[in-house]
N, CA, C and O atoms as CSV, one atom per row, in Angstrom:
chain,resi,resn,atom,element,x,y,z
A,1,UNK,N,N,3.331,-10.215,-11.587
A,1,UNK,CA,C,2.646,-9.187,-12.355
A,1,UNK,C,C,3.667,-8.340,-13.101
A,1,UNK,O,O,4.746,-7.955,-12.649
A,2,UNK,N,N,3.208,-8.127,-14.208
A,2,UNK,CA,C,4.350,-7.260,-15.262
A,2,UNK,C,C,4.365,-5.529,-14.453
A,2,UNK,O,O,3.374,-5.093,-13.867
A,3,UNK,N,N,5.628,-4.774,-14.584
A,3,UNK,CA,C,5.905,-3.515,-13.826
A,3,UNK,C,C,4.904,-2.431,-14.290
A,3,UNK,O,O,4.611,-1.416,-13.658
A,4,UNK,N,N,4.384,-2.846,-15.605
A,4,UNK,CA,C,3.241,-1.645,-15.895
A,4,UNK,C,C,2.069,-1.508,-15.321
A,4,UNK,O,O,1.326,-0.528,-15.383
A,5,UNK,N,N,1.835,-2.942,-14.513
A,5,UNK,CA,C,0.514,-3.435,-14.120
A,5,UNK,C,C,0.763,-2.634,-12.499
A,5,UNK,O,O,-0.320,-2.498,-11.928
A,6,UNK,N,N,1.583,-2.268,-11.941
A,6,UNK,CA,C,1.918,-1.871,-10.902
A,6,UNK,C,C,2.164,-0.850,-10.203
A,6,UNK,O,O,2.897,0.070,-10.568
A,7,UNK,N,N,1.590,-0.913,-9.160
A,7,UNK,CA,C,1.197,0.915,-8.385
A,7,UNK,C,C,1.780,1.141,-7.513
A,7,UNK,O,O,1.474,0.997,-6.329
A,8,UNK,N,N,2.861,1.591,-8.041
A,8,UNK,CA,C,4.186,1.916,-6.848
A,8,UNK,C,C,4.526,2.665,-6.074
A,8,UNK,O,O,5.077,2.328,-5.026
A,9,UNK,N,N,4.207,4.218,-6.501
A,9,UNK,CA,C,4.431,5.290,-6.223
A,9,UNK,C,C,3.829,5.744,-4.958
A,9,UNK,O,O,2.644,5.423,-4.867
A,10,UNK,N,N,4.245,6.320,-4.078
A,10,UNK,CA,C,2.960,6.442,-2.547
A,10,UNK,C,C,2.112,7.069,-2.494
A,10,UNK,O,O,1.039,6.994,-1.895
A,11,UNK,N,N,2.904,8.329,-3.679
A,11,UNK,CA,C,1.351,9.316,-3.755
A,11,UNK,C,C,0.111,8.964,-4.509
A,11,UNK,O,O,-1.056,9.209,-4.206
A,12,UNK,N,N,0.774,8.105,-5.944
A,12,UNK,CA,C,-0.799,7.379,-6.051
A,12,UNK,C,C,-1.602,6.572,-4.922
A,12,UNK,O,O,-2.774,6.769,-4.601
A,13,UNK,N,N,-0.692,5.590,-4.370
A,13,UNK,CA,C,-1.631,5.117,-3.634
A,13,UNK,C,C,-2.152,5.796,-2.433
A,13,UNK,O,O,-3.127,5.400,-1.793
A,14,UNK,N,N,-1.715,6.446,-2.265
A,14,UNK,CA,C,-2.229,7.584,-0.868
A,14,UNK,C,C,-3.486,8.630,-1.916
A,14,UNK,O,O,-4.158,9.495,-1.353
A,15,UNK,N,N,-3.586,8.436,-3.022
A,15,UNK,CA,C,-4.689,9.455,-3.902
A,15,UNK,C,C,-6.075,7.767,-4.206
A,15,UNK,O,O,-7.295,7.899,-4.307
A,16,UNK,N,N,-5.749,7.197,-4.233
A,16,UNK,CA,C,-6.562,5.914,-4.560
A,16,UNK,C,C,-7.086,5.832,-3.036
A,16,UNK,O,O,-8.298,5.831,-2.820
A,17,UNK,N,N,-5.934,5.748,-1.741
A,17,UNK,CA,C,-6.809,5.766,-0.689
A,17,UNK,C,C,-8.105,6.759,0.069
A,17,UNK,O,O,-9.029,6.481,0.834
A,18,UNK,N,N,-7.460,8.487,-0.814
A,18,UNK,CA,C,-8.804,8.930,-0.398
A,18,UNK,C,C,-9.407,9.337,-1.348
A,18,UNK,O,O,-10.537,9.771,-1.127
A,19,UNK,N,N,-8.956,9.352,-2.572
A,19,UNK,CA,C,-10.295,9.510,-3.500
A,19,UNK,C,C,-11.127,8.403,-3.856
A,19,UNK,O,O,-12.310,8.623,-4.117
A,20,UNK,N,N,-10.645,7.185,-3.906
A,20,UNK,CA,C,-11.083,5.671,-4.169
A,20,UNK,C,C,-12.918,5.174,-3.384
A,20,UNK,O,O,-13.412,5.434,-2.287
A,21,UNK,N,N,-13.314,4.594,-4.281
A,21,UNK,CA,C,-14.536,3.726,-3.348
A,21,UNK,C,C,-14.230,2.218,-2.949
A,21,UNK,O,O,-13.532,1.340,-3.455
A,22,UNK,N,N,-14.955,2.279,-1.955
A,22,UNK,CA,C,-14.204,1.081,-1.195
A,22,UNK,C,C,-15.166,-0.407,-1.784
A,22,UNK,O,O,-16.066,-0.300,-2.617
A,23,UNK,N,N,-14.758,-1.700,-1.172
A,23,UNK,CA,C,-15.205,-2.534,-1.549
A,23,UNK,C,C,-15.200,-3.465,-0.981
A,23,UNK,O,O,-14.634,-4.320,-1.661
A,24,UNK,N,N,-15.740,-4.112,0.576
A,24,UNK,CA,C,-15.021,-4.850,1.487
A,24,UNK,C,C,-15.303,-5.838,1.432
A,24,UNK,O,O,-16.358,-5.939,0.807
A,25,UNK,N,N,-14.738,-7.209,1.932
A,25,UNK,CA,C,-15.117,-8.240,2.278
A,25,UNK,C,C,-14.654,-9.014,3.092
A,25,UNK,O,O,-13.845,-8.178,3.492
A,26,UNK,N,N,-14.426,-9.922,3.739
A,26,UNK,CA,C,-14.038,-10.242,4.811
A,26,UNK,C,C,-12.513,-10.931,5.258
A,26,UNK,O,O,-11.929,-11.280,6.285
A,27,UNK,N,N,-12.291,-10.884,3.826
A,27,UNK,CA,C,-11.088,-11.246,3.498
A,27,UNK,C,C,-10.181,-10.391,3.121
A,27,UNK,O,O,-9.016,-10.713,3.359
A,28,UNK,N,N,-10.441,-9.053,2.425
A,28,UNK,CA,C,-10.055,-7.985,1.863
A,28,UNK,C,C,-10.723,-7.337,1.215
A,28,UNK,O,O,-11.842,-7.577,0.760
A,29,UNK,N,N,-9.578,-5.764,1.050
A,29,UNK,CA,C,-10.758,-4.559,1.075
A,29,UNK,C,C,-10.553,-3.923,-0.563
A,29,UNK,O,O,-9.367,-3.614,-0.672
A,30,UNK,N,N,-10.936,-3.775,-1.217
A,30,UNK,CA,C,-10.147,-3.220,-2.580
A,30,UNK,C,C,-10.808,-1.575,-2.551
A,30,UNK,O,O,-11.872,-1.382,-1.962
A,31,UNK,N,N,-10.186,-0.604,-3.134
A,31,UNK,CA,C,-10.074,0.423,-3.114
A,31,UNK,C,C,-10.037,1.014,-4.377
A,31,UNK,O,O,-8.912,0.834,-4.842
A,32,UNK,N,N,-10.774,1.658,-5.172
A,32,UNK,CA,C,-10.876,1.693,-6.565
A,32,UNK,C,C,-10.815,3.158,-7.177
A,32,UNK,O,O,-11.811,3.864,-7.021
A,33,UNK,N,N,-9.777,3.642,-7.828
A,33,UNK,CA,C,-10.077,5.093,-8.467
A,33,UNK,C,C,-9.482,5.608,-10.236
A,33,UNK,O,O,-8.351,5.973,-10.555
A,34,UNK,N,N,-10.600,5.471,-11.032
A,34,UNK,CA,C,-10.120,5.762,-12.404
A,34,UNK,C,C,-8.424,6.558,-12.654
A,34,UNK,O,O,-8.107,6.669,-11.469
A,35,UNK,N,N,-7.730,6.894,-13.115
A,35,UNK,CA,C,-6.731,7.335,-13.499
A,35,UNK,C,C,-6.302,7.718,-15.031
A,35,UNK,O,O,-5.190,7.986,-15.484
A,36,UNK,N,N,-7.358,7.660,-15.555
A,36,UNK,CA,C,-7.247,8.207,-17.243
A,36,UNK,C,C,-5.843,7.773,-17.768
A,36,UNK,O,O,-5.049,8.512,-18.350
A,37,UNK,N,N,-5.696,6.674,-17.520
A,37,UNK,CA,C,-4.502,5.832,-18.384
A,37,UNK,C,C,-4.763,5.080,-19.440
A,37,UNK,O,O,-5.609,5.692,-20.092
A,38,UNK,N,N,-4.466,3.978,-20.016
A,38,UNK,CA,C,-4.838,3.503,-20.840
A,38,UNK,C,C,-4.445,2.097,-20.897
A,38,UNK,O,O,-4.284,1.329,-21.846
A,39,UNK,N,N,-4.274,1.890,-18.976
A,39,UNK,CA,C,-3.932,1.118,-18.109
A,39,UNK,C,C,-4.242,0.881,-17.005
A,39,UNK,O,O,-4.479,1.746,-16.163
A,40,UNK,N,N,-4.305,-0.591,-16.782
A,40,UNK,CA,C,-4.862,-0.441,-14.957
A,40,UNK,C,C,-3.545,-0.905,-14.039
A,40,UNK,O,O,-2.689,-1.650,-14.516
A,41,UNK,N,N,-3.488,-0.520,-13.018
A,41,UNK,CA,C,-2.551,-0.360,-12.203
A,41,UNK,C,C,-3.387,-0.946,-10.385
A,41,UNK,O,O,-4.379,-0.690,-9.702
A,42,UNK,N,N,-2.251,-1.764,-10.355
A,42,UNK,CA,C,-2.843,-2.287,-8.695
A,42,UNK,C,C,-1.687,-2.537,-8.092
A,42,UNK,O,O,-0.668,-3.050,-8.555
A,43,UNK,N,N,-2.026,-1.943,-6.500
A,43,UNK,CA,C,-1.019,-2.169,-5.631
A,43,UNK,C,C,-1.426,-2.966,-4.238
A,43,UNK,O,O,-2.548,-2.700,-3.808
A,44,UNK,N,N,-0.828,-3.680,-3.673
A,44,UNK,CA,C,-1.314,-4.614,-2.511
A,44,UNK,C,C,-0.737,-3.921,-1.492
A,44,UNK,O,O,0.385,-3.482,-1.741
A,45,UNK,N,N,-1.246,-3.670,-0.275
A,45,UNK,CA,C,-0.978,-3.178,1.235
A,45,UNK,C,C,-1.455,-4.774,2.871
A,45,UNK,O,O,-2.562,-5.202,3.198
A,46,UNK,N,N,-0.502,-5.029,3.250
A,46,UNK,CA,C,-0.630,-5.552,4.238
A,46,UNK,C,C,-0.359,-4.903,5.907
A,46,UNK,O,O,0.830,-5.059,6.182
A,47,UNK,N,N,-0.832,-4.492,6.615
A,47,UNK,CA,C,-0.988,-3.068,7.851
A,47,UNK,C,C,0.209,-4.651,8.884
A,47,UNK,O,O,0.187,-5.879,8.806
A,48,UNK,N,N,1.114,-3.579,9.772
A,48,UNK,CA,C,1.614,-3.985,10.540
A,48,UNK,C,C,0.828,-5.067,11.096
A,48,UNK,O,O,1.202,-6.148,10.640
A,49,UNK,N,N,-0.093,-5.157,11.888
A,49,UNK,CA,C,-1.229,-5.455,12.726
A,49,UNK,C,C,-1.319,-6.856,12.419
A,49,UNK,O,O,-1.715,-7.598,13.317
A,50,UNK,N,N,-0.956,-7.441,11.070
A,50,UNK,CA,C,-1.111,-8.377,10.632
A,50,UNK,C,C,0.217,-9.239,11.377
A,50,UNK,O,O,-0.002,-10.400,11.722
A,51,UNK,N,N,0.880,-8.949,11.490
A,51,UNK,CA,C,1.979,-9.799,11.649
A,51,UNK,C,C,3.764,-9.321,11.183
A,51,UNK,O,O,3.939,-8.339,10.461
A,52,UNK,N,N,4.647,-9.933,11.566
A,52,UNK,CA,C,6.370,-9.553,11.009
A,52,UNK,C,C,5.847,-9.524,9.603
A,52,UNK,O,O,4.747,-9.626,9.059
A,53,UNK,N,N,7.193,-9.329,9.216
A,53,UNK,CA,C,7.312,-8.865,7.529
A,53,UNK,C,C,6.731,-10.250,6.876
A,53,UNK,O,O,5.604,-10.252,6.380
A,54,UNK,N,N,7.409,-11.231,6.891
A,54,UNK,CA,C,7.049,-12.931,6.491
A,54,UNK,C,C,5.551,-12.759,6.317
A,54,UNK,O,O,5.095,-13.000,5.199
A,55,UNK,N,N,4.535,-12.282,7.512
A,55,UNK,CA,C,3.419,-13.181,7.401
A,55,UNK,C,C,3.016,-11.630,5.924
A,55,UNK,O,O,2.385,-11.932,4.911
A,56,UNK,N,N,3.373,-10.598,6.086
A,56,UNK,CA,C,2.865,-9.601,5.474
A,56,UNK,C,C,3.057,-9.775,3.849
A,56,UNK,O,O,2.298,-9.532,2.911
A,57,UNK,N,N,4.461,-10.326,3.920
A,57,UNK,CA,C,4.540,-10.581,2.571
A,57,UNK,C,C,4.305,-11.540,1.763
A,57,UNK,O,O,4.290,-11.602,0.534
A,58,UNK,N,N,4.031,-12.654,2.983
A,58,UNK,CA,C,2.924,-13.730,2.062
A,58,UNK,C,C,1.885,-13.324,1.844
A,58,UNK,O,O,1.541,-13.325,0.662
A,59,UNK,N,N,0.933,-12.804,2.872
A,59,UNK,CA,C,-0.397,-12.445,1.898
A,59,UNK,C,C,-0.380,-11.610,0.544
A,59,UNK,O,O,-0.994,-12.012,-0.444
A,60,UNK,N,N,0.249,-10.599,0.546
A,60,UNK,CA,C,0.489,-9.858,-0.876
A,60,UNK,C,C,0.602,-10.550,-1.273
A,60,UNK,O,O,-0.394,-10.798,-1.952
A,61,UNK,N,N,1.819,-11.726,-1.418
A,61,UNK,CA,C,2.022,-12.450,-2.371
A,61,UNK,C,C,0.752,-13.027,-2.964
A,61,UNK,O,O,0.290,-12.711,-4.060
A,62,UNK,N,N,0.110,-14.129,-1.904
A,62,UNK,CA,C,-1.180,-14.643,-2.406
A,62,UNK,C,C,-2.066,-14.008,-3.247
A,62,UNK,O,O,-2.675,-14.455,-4.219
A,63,UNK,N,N,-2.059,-11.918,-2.307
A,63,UNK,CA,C,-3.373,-11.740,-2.942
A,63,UNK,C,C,-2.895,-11.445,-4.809
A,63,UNK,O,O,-3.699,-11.589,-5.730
A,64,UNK,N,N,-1.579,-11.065,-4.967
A,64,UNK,CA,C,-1.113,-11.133,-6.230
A,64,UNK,C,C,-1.580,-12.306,-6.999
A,64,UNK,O,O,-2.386,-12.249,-7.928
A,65,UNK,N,N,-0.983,-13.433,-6.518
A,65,UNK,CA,C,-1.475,-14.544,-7.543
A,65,UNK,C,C,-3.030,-14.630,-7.691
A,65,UNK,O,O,-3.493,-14.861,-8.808
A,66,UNK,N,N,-3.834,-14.461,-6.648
A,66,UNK,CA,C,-5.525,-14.218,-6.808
A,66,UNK,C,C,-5.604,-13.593,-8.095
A,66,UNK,O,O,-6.286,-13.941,-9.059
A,67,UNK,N,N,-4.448,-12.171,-7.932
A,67,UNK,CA,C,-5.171,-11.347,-8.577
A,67,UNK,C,C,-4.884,-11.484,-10.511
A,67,UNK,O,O,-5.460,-10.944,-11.456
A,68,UNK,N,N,-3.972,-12.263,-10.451
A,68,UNK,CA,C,-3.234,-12.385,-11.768
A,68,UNK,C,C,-3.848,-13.013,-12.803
A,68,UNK,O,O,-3.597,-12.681,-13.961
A,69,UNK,N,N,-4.774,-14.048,-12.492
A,69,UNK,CA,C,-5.019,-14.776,-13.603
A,69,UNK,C,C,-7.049,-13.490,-14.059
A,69,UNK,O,O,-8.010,-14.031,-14.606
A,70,UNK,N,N,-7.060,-12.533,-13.788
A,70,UNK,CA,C,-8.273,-11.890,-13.715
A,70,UNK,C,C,-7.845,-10.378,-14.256
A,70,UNK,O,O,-8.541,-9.705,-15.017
A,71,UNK,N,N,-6.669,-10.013,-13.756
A,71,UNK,CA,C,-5.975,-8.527,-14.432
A,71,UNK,C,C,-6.299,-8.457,-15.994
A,71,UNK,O,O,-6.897,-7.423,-16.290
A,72,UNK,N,N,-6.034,-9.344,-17.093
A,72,UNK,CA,C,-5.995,-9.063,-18.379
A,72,UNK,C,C,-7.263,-8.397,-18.571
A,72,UNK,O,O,-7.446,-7.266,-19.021
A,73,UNK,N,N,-8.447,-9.566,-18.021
A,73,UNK,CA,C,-9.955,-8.706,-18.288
A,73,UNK,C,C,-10.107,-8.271,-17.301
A,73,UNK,O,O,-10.970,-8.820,-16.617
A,74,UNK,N,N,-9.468,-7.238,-16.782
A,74,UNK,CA,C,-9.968,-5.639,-15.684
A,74,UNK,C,C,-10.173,-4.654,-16.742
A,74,UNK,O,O,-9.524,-4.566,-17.784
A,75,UNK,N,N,-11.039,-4.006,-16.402
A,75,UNK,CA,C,-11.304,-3.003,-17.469
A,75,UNK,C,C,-10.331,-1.504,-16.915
A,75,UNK,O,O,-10.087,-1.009,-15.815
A,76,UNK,N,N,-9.882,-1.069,-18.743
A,76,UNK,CA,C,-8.465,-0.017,-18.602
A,76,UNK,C,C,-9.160,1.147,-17.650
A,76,UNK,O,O,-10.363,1.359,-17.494
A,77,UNK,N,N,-8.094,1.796,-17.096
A,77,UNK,CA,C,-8.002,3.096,-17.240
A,77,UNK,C,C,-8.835,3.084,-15.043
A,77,UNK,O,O,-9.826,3.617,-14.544
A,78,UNK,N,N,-8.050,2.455,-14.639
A,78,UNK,CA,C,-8.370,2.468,-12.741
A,78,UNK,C,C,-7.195,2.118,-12.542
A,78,UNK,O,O,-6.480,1.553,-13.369
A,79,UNK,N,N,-6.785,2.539,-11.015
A,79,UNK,CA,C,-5.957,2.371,-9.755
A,79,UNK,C,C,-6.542,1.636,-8.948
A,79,UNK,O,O,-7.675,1.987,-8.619
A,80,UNK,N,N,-6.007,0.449,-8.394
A,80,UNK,CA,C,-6.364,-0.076,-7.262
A,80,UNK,C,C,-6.246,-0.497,-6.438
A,80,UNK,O,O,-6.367,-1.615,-6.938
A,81,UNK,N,N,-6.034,-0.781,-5.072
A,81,UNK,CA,C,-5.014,-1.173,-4.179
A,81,UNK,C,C,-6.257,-2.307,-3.536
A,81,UNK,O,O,-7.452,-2.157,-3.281
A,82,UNK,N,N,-5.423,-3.343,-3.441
A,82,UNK,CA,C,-6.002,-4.607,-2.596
A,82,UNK,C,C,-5.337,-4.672,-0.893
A,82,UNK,O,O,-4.167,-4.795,-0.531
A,83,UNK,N,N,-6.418,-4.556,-0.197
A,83,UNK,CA,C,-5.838,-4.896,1.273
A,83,UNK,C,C,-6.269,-5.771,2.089
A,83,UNK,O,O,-7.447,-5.949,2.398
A,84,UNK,N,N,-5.096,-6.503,2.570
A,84,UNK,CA,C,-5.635,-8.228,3.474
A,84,UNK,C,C,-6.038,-7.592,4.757
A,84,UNK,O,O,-5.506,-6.588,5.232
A,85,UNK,N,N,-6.741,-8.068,5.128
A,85,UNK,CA,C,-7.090,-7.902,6.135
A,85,UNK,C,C,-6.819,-9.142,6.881
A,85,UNK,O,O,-6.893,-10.230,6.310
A,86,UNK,N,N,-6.443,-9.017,8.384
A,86,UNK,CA,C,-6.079,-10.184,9.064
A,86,UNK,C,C,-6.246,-11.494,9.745
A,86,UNK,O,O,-5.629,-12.038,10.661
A,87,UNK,N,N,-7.574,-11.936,8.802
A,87,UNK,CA,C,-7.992,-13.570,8.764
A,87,UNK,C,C,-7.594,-13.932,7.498
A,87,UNK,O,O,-7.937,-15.099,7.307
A,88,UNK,N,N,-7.126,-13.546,6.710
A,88,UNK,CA,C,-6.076,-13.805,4.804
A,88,UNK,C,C,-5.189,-14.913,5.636
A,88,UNK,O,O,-5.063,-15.950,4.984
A,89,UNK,N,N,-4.557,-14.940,6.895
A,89,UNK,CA,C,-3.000,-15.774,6.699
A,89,UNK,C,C,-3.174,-16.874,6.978
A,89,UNK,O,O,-2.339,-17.750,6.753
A,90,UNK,N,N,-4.781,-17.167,7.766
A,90,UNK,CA,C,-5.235,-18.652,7.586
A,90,UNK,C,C,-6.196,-19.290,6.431
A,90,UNK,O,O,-6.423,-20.472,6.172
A,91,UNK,N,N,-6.693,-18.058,5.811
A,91,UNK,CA,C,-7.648,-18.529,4.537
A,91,UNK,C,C,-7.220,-19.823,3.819
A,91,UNK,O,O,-6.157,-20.405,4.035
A,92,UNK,N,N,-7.987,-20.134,3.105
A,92,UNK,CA,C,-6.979,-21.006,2.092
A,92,UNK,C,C,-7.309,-20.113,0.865
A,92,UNK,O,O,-8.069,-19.147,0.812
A,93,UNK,N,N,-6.328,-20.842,-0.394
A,93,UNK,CA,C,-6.031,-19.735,-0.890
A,93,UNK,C,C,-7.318,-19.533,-2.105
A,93,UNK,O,O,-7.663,-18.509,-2.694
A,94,UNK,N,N,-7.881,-21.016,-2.206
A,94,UNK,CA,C,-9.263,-20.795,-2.780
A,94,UNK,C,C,-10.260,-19.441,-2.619
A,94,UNK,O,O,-10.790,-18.626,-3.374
A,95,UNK,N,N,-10.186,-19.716,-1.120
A,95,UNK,CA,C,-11.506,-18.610,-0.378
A,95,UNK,C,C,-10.854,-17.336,-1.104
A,95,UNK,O,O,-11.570,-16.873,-1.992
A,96,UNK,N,N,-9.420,-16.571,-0.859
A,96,UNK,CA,C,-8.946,-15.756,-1.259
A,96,UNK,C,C,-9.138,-15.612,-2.676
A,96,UNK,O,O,-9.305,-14.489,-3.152
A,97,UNK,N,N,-9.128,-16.931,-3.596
A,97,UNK,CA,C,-9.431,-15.770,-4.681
A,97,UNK,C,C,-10.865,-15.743,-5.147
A,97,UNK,O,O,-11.128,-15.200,-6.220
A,98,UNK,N,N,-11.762,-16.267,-4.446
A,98,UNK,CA,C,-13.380,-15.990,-4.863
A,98,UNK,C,C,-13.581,-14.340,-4.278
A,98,UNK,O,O,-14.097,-13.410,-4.897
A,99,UNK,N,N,-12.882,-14.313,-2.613
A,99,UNK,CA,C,-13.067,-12.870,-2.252
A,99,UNK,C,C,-12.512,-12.057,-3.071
A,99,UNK,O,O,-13.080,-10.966,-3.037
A,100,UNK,N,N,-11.489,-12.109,-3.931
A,100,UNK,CA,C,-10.582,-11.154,-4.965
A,100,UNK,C,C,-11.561,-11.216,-5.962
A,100,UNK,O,O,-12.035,-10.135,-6.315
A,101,UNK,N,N,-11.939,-12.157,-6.455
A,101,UNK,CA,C,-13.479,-11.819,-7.724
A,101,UNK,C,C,-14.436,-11.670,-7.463
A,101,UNK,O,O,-15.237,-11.407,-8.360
A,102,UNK,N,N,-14.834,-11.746,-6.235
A,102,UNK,CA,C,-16.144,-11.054,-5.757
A,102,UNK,C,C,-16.575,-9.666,-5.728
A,102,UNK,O,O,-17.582,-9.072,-6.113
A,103,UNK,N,N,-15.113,-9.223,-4.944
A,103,UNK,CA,C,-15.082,-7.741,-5.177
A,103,UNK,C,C,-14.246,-7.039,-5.811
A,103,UNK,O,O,-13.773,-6.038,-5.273
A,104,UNK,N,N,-13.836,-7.465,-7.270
A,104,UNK,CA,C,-14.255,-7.283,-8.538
A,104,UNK,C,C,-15.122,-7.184,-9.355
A,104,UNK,O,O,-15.124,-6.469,-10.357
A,105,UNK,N,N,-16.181,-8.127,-8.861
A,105,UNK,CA,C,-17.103,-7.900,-9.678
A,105,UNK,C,C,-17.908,-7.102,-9.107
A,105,UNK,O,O,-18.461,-6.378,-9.935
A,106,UNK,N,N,-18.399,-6.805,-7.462
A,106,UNK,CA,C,-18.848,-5.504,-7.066
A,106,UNK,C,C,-18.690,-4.166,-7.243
A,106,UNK,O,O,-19.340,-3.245,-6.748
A,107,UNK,N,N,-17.402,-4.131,-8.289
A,107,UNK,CA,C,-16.484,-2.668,-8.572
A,107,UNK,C,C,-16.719,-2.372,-9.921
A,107,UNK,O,O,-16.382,-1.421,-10.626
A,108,UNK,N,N,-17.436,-3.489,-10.151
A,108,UNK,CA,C,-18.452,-3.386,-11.792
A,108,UNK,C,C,-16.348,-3.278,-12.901
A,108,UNK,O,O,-16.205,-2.673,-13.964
A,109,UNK,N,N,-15.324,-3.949,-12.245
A,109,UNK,CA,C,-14.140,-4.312,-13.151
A,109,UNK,C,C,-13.828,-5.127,-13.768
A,109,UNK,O,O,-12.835,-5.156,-14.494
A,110,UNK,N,N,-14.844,-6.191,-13.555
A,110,UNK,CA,C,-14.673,-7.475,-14.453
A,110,UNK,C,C,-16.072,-7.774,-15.423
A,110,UNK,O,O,-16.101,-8.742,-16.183
């Protein structure tokens, strides 16, 4: 994902986590909050709980590529943070990205 597309900072994402509406599914949770940019911005979170660093940073990884080929048509101007939840590290990666456009399209972003 290009660095503009990306939500780095902690205090945004700690402002997306409690101002945000949620969006769950069983695979992952997306978290959604406008930001009057003229840009959308997403950040991925994997919780200890899941596993060492390895298993944590493969799922981001995955849910990144889910999320990449669908970012261009997200509609501008939201924050959003995607979170695996811990049946992602056996998914395959299909299931993962129907759950990544599913709830997208429940967030009325695609």
């Amino acid at each position: 994902m290009k660095r503009a597309w990306r939500l780095k900072a902690e205090s945004d994402v700690q402002r997306v986590w409690q101002q945000g509406r949620a969006f769950a599914h069983p695979l992952v949770i997306l978290r959604v909050r406008p930001n009057n940019l003229d840009r959308s911005r997403a950040g991925f979170i994997a919780g200890k709980k899941m596993g060492n660093a390895v298993v944590r940073n493969r799922a981001k990884r995955r849910l990144r590529e889910a999320l990449r080929p669908h970012f261009p048509k997200i509609l501008t101007g939201h924050d959003f943070v995607l979170i695996a939840r811990g049946n992602i590290t056996q998914a395959p990666f299909t299931d993962i990205q129907q759950a990544v456009q599913e709830v997208l399209k429940r967030a009325k972003l695609l």
